[in-house]
C-alpha positions as CSV (number, residue, x, y, z in Angstrom):
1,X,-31.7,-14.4,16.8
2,X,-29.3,-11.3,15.7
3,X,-26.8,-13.5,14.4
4,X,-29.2,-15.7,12.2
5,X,-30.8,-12.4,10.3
6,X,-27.7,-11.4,9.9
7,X,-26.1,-14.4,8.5
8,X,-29.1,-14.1,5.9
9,X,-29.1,-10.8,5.2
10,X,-25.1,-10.7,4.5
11,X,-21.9,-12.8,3.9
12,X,-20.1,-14.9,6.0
13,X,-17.4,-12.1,6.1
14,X,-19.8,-9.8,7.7
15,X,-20.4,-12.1,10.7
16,X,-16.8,-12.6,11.2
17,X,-15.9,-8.8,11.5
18,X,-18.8,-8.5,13.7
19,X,-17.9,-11.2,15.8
20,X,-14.2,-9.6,16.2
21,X,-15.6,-5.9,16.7
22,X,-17.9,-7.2,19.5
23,X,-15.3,-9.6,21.0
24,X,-12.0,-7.8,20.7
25,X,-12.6,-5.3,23.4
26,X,-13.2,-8.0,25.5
27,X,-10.1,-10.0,24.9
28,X,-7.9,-7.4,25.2
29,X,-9.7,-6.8,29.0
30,X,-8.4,-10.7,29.7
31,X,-5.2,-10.3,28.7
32,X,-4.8,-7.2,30.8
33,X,-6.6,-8.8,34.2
34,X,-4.1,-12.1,33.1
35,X,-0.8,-10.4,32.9
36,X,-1.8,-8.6,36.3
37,X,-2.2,-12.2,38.2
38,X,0.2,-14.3,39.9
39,X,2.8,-16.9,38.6
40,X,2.1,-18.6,42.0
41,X,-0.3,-22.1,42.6
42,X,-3.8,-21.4,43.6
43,X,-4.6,-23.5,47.0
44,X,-8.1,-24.0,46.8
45,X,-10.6,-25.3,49.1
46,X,-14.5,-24.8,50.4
47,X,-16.0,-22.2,52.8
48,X,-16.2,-25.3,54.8
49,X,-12.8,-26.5,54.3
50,X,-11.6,-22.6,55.2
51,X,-13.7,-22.7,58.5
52,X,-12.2,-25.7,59.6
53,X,-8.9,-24.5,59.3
54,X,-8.9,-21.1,61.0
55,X,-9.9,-19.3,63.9
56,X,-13.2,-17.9,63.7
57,X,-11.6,-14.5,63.8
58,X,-9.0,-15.1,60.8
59,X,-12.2,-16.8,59.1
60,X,-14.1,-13.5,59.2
61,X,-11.1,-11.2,58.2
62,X,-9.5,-13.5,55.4
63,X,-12.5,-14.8,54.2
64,X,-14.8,-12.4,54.6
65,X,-13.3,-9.1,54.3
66,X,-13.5,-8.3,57.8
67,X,-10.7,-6.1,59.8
68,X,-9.3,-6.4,63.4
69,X,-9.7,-3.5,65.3
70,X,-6.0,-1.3,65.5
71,X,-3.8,-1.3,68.0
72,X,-4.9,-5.2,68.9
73,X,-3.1,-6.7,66.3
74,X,-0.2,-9.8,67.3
75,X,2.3,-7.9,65.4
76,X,1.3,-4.1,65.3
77,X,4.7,-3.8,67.9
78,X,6.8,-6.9,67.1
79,X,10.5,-5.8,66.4
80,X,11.9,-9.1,65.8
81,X,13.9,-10.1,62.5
82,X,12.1,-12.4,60.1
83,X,9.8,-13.5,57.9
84,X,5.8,-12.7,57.7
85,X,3.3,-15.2,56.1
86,X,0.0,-16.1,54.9
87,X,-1.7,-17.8,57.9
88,X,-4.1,-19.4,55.3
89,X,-1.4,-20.8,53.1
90,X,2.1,-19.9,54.9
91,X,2.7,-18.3,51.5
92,X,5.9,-15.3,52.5
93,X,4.6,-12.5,52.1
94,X,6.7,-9.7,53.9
95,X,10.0,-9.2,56.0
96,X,10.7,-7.4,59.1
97,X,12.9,-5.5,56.6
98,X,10.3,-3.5,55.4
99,X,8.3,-3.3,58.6
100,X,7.8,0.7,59.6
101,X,5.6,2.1,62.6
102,X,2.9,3.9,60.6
103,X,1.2,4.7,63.7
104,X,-2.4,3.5,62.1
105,X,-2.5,0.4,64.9
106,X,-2.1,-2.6,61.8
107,X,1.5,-3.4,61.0
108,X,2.4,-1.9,57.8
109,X,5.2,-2.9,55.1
110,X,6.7,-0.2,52.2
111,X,7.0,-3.5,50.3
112,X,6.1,-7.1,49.8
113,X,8.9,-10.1,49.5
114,X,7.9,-11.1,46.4
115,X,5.0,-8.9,43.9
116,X,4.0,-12.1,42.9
117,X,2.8,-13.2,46.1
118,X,0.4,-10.6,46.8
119,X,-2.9,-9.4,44.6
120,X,-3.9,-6.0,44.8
121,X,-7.9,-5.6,43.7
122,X,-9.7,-2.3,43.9
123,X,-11.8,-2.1,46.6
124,X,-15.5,-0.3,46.5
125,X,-17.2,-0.7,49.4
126,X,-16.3,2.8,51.3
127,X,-17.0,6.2,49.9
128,X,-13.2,6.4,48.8
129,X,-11.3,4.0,46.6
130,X,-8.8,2.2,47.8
131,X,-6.8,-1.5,46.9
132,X,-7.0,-4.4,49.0
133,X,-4.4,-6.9,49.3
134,X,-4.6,-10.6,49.2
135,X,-2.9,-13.8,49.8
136,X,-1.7,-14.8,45.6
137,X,-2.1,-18.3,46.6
138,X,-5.2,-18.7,48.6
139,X,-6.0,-15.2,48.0
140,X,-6.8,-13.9,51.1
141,X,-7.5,-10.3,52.3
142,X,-4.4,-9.1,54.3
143,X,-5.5,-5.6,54.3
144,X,-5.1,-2.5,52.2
145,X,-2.5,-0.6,50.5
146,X,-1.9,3.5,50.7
147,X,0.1,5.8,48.4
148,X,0.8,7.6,51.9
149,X,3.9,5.2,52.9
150,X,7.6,5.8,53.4
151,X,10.4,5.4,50.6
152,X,11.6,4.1,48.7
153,X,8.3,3.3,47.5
154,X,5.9,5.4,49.3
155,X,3.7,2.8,49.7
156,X,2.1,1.4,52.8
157,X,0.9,-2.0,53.4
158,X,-1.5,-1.9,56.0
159,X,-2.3,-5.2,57.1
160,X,-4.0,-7.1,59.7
161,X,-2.2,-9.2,61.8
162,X,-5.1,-12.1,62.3
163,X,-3.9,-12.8,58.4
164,X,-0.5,-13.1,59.6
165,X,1.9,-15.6,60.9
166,X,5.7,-14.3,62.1
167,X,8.5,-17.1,61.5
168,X,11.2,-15.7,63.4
169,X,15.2,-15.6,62.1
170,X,17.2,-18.1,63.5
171,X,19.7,-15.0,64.8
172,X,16.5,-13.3,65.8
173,X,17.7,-10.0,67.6
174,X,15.3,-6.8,68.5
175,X,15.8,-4.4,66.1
């Protein structure tokens, strides 16, 4: 209705600069939230499909937000040398490299194997902000990530193990 009085009441050149001074803001947003995603192949399925094919535990924490409480976590005390994945996807997302004792009961990372394999989304729902972390390609939640962590990054990866699953090096050794 806007658009038709004013396509009477002015030129066509006046519809096209207010079409680009109502949509430019908007396109500059998508280019940011694109150049923020990852390179990597979405996996894709139902809720269904995602029921069927995890525990009803990892179903409520992956797909639904949820968090396992600390210190009862698979891997909050596993030493081993290797590699951590997506238990959705089996995307890699960590390396016992990077694993640190934070003390918080979740194991925690100071750095993901690959940026591009992990999304990091502010999270509202508590009084504080904060930035969960999901899988790239099935996207996931892992967890959250702090600004509290060790360096060289100071970052911590807090993440639950139930999202997890630990492939072992073939010269697997405790650290």
């Amino acid at each position: 209705m806007c658009l038709i009085y004013v396509y009477q009441k002015y030129q066509m050149k006046s519809i096209i600069f207010v079409f680009v001074f109502l949509c430019l803001p908007f396109y500059g947003c998508s280019q940011q939230l694109q150049k923020n995603q990852s390179k990597i192949e979405k996996t894709v399925k139902q809720d269904a499909e995602w029921k069927d094919s995890l525990s009803y535990e990892d179903y409520c924490i992956m797909r639904k937000k949820g968090t396992e409480p600390p210190f009862t976590g698979k891997y909050v005390d596993n030493k081993e040398s290797g590699i951590y994945s997506c238990k959705a996807c089996k995307l890699d997302l960590f390396t016992s490299n990077t694993k640190f004792d934070s003390g918080t009961g979740w194991p925690s990372f100071f750095q993901p194997l690959n940026k591009d394999h992990i999304l990091e989304k502010i999270d509202t729902r508590y009084e504080f902000k904060t930035y969960e972390v999901l899988c790239a390609r099935c996207e996931g939640h892992l967890g959250h990530v702090f600004d509290d962590g060790p360096e060289p990054t100071g970052l911590r990866y807090c993440i639950n193990s139930a999202a997890l699953v630990f492939k072992a090096d073939s010269s697997s050794h405790v650290k």
